[in-house]
Structures are given as C-alpha cells and as structure tokens.
N, CA, C and O atoms as a MOPAC input file, in Angstrom:
PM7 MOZYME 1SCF
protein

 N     -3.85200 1   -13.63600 1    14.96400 1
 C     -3.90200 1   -14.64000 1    13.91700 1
 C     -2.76000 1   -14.39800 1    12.93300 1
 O     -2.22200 1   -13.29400 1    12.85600 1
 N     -2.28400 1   -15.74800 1    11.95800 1
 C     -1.37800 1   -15.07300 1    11.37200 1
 C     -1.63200 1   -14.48600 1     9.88000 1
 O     -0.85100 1   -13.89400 1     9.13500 1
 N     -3.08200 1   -14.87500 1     9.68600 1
 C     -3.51400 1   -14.14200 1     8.35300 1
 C     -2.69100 1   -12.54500 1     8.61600 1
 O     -1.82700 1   -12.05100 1     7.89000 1
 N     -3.06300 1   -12.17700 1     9.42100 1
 C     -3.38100 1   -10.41700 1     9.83200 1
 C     -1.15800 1   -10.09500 1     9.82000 1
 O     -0.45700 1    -9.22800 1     9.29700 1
 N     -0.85500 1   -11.28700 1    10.65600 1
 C      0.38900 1   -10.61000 1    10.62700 1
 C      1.03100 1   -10.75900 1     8.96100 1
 O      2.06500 1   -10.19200 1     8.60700 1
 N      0.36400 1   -11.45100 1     8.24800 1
 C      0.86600 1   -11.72200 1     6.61700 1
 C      1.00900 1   -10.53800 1     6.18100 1
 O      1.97600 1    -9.93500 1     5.71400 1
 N     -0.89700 1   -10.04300 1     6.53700 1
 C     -0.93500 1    -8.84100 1     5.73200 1
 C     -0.49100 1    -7.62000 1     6.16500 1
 O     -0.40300 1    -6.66100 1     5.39800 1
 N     -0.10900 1    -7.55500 1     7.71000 1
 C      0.98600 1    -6.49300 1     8.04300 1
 C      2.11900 1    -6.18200 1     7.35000 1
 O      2.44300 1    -5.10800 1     6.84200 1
 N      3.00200 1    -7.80600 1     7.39600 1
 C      4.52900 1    -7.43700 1     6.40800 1
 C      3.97500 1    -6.91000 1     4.72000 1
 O      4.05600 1    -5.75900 1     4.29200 1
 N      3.58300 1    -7.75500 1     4.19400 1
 C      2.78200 1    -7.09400 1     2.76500 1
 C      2.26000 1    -5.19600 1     2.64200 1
 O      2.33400 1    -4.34400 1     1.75700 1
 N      1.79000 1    -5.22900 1     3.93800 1
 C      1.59600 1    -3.81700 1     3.89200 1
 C      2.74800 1    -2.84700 1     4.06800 1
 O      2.66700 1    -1.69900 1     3.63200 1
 N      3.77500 1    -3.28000 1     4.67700 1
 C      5.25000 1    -2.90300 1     4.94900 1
 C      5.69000 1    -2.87000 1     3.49100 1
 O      5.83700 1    -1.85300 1     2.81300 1
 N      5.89100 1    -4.20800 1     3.08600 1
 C      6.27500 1    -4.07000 1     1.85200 1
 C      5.92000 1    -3.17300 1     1.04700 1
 O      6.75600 1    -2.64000 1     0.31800 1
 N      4.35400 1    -2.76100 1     1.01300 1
 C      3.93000 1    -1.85800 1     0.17700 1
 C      4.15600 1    -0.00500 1     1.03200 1
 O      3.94900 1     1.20100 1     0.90400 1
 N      4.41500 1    -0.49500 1     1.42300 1
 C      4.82300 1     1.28200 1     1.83500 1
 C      6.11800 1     1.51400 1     1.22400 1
 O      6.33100 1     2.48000 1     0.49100 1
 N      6.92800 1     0.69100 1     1.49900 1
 C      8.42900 1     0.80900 1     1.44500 1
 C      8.49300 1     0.82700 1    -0.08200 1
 O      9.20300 1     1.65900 1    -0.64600 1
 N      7.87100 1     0.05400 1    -0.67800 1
 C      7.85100 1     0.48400 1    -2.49600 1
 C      7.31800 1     1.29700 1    -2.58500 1
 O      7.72400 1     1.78800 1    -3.63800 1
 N      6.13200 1     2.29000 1    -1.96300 1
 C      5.85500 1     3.41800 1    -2.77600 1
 C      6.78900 1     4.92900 1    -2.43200 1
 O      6.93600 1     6.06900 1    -2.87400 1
 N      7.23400 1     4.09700 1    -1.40900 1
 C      8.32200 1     5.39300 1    -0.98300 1
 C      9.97900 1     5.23900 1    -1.83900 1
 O     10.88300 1     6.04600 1    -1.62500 1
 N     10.06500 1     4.48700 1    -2.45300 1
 C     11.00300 1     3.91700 1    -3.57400 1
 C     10.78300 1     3.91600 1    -4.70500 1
 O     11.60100 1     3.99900 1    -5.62100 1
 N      9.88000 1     3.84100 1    -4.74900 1
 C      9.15400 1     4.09600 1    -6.11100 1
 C      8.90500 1     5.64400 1    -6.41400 1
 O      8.68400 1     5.87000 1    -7.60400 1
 N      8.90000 1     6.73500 1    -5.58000 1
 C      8.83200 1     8.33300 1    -5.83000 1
 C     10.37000 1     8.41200 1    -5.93300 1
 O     10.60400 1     9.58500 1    -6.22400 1
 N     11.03700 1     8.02100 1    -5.87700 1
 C     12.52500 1     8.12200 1    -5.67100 1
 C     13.09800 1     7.55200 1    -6.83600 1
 O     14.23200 1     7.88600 1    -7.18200 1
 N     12.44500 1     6.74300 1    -7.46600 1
 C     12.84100 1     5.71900 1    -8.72800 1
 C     13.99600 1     4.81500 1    -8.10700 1
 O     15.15400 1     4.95800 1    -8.49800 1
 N     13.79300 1     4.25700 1    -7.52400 1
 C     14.82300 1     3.27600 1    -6.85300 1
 C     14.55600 1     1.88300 1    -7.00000 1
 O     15.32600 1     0.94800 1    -6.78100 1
 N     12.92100 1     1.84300 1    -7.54800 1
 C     12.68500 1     0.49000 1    -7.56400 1
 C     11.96000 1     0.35200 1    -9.17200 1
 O     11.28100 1     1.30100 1    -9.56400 1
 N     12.13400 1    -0.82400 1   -10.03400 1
 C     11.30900 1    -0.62300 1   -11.20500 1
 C     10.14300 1    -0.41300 1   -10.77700 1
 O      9.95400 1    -0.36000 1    -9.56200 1
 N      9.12000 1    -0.25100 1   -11.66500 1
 C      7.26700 1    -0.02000 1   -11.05200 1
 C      7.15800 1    -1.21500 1   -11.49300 1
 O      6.03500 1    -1.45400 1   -11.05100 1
 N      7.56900 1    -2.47700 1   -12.21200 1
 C      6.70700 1    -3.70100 1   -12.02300 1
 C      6.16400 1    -4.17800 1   -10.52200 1
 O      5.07100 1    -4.53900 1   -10.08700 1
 N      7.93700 1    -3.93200 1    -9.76800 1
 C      7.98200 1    -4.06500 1    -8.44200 1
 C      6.41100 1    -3.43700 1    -7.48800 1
 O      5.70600 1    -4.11700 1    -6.74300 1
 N      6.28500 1    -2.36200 1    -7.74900 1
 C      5.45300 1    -1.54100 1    -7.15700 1
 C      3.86900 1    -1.79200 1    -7.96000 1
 O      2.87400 1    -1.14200 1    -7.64000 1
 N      3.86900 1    -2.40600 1    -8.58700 1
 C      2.51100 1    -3.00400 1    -9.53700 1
 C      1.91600 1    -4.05100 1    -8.70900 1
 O      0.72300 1    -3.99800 1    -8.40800 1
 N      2.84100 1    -5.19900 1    -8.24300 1
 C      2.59000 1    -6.45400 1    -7.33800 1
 C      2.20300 1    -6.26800 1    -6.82500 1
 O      1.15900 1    -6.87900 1    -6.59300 1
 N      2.78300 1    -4.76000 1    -5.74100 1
 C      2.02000 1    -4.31000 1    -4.34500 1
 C      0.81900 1    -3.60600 1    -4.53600 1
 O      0.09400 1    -3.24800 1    -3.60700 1
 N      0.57300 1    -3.38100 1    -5.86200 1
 C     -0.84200 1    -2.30800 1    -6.07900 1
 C     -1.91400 1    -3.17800 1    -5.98300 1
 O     -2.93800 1    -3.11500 1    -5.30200 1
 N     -1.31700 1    -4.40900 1    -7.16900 1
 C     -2.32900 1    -5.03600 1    -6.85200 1
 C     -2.99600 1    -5.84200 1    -5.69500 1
 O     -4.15500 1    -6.09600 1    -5.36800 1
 N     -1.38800 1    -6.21500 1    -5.08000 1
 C     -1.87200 1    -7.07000 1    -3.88700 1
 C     -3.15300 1    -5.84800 1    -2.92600 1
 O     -4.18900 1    -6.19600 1    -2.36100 1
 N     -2.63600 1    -4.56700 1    -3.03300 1
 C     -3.79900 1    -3.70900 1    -2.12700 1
 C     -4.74800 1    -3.85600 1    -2.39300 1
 O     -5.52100 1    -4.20500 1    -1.50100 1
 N     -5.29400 1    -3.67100 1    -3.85300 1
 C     -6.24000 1    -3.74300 1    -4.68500 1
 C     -7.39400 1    -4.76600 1    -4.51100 1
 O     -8.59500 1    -4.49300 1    -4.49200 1
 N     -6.90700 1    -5.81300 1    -4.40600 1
 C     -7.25400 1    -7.42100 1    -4.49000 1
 C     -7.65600 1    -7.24600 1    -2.36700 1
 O     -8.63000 1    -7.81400 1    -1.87300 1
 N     -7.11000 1    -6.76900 1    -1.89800 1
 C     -7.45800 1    -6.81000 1    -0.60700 1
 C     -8.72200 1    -6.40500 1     0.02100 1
 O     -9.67900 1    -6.79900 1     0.68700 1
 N     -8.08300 1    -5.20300 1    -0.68000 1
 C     -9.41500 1    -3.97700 1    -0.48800 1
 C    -11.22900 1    -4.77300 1    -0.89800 1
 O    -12.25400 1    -4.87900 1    -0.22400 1
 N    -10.85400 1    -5.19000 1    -2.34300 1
 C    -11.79100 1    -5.84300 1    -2.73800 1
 C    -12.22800 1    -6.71200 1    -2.22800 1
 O    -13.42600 1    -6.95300 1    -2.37800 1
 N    -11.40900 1    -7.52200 1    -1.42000 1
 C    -11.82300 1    -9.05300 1    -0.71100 1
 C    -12.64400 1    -8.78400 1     0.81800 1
 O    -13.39000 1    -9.55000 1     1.42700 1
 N    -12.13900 1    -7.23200 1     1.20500 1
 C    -12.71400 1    -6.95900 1     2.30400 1
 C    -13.20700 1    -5.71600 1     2.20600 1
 O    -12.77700 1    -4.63300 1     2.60300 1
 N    -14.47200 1    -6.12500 1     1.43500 1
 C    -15.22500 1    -4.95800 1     0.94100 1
 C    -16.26100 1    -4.52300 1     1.85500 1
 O    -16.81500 1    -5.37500 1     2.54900 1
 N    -16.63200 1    -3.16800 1     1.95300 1
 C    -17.40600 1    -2.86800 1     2.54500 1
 C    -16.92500 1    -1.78800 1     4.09500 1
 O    -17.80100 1    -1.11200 1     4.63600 1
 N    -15.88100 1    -1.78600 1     4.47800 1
 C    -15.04100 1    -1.03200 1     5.11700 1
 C    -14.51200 1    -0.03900 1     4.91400 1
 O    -14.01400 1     0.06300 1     3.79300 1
 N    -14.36600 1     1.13600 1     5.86400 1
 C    -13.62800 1     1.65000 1     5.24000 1
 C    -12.02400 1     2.18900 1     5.40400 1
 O    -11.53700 1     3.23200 1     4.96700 1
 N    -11.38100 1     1.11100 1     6.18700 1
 C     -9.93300 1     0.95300 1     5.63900 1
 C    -10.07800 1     0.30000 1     4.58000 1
 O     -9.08600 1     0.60700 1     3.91900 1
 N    -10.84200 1    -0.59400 1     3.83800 1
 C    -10.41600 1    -1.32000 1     2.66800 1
 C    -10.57600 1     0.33700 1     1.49500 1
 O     -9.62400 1     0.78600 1     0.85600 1
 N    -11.41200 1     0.69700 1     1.49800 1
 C    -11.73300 1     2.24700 1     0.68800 1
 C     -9.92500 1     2.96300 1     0.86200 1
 O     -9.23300 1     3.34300 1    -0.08200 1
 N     -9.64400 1     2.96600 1     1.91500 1
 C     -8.14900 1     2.96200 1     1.46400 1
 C     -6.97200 1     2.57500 1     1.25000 1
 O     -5.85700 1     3.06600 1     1.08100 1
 N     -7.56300 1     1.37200 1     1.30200 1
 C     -6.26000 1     0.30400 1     0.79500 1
 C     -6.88400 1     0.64000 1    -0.68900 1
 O     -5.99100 1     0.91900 1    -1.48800 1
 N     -8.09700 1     0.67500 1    -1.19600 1
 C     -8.02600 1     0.45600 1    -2.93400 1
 C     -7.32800 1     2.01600 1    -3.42100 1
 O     -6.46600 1     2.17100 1    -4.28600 1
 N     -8.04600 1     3.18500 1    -2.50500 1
 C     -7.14000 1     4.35100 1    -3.07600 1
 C     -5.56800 1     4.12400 1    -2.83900 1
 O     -4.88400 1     5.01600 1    -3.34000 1
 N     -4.93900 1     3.22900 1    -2.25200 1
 C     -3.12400 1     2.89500 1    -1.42100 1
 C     -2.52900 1     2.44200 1    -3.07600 1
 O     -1.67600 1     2.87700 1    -3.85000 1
 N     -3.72000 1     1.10800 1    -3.06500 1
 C     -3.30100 1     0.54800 1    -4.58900 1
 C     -3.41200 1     1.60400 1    -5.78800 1
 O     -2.35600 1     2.02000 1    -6.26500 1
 N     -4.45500 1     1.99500 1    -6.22900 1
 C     -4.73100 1     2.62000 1    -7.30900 1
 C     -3.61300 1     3.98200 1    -7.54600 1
 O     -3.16100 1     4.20700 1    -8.66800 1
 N     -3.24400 1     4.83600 1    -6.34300 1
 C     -2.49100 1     5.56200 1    -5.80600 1
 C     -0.78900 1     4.94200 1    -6.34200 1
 O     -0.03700 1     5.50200 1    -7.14000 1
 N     -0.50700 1     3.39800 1    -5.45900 1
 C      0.85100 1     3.45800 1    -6.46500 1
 C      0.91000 1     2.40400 1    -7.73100 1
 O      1.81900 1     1.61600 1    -7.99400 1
 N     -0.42800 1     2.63800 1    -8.49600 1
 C     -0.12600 1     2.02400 1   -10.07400 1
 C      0.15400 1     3.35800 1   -10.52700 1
 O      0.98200 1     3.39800 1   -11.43700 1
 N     -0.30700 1     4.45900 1   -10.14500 1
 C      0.06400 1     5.52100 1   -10.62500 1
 C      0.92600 1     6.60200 1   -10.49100 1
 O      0.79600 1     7.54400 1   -11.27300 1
 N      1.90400 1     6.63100 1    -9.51000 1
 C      3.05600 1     6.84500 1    -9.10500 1
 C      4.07800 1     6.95500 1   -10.30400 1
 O      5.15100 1     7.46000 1    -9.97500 1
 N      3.99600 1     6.69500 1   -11.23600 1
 C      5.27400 1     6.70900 1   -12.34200 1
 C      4.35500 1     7.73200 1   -13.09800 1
 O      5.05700 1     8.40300 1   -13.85500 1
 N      3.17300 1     8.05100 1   -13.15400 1
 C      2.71700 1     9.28000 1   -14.06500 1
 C      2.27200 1    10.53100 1   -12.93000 1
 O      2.02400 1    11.60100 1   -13.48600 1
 N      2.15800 1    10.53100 1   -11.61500 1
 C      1.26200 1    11.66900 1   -10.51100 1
 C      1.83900 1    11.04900 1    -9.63200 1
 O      1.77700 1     9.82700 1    -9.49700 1
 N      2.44800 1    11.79200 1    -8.95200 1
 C      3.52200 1    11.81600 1    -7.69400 1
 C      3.23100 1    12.45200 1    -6.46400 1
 O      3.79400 1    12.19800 1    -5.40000 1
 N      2.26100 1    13.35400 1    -6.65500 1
 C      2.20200 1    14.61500 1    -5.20500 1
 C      2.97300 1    14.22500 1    -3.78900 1
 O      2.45700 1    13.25600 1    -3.23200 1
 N      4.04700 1    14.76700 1    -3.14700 1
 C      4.49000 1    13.97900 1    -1.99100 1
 C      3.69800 1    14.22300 1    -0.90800 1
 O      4.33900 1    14.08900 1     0.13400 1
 N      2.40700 1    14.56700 1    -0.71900 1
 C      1.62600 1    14.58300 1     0.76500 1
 C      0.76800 1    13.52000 1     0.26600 1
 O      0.38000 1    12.79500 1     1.18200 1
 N      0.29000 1    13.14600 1    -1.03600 1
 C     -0.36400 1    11.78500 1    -1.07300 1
 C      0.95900 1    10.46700 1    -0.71000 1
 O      0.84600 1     9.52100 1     0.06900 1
 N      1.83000 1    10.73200 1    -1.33900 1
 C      2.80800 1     9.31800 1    -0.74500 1
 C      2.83700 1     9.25200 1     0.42900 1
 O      2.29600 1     8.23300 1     0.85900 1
 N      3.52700 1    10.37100 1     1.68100 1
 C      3.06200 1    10.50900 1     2.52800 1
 C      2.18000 1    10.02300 1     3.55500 1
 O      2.46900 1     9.27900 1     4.49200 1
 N      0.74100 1    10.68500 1     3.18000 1
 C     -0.28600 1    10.23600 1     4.03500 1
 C     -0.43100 1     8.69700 1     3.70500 1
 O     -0.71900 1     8.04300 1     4.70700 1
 N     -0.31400 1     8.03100 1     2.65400 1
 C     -0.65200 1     6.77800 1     2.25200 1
 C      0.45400 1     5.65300 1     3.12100 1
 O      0.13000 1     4.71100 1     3.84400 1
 N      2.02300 1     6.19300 1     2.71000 1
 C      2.59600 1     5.07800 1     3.48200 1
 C      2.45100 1     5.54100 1     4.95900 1
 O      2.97000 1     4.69200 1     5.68400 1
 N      2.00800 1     6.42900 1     5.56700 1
 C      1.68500 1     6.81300 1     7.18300 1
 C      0.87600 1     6.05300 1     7.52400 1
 O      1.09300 1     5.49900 1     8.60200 1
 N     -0.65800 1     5.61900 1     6.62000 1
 C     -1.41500 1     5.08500 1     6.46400 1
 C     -1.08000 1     3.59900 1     6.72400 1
 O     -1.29900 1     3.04100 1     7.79900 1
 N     -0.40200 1     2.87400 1     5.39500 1
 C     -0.17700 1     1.47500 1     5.80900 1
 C      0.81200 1     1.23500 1     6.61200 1
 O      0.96800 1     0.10100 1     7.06300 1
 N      1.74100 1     2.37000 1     6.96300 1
 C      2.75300 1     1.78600 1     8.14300 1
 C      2.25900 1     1.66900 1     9.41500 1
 O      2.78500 1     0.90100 1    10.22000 1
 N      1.00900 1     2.55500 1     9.77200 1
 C      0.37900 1     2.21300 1    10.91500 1
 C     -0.41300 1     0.64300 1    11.09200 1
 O     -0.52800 1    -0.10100 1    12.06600 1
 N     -0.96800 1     0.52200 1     9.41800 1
 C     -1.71100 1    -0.30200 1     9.93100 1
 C     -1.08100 1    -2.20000 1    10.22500 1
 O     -1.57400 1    -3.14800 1    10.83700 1
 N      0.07000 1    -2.03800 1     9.50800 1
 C      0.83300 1    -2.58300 1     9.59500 1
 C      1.63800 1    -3.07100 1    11.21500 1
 O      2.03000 1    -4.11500 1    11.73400 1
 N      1.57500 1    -1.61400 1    11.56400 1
 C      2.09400 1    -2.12500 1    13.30500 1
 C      0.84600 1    -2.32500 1    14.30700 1
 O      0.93300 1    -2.92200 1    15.37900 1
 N     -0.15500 1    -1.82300 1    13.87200 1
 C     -1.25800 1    -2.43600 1    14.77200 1
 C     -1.69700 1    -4.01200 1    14.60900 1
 O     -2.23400 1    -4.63800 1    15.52200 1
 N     -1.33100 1    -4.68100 1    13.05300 1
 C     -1.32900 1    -6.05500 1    12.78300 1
 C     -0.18600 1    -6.77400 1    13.27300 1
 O      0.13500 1    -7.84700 1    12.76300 1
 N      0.58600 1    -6.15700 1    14.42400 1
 C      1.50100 1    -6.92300 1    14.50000 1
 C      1.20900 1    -6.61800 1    16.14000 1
 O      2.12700 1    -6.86900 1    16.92100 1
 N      0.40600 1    -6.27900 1    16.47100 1
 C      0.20700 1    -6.09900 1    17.70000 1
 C     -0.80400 1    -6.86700 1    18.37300 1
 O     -1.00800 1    -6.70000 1    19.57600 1

C-alpha cells in the first residue's frame, strides 16, 4: 500500500535527521517535525509495540540538543532504517 511506503520515506527522513542532528548539521526545528511526525504516529497506532518505539524514536530526538548518548542514536536510527526498508518491501 502506499500509506506504508509514505511512512517508510518519513521514517528515512527521520533517521537521517537524528543522525545530523548529533552532528549539528541540521537546525533542531528540522529534527522537531520529525519528532513529532514519530510521535503523532506512534500515537495513531497505539497499542503496538513498534509504535512504543516510534514514541521513544520521537521523544528521543526532541531531545537530542540537550542528551545525546551515541548507542541510543544508534540503536534508534538502526531501528527506523530497518523499518523503513521492510515498508518498502
């Protein structure tokens, strides 16, 4: 369907800003859009638990400009880059 491939690129998108965003390469408004867009996802498809980590993905890079740890950036964009290529599959 192409809902799913939407939210693949979106999830791309959001990896690629939080991995730019530890780097300061991108403003964090940039990386706010994508928090929320996770955020708002997670919530819409509640009850799962990939959505449980799409809201920690979001909440994770609103906070990226104050708590950085690089095995949480890491595991998180590993996280949506997978899920991202299985929505495109």
């Amino acid at each position: 369907m192409l809902i799913f491939k939407i939210f693949g690129f979106f999830d791309i998108l959001a990896m690629v800003a939080m991995i730019l965003l530890t780097k300061a390469l991108i403003p964090w408004r940039i990386a706010l859009i994508f928090s929320c867009y996770l955020i708002l996802k997670s919530l819409t498809f509640k009850g799962d638990f990939a959505s449980i980590l799409d809201l920690g993905a979001g909440i994770y890079l609103a906070l990226i400009p104050f708590f950085a740890p690089k095995i949480l950036t890491i595991l998180f964009a590993i996280y949506l880059g997978q899920k991202a290529v299985f929505s495109f599959t």
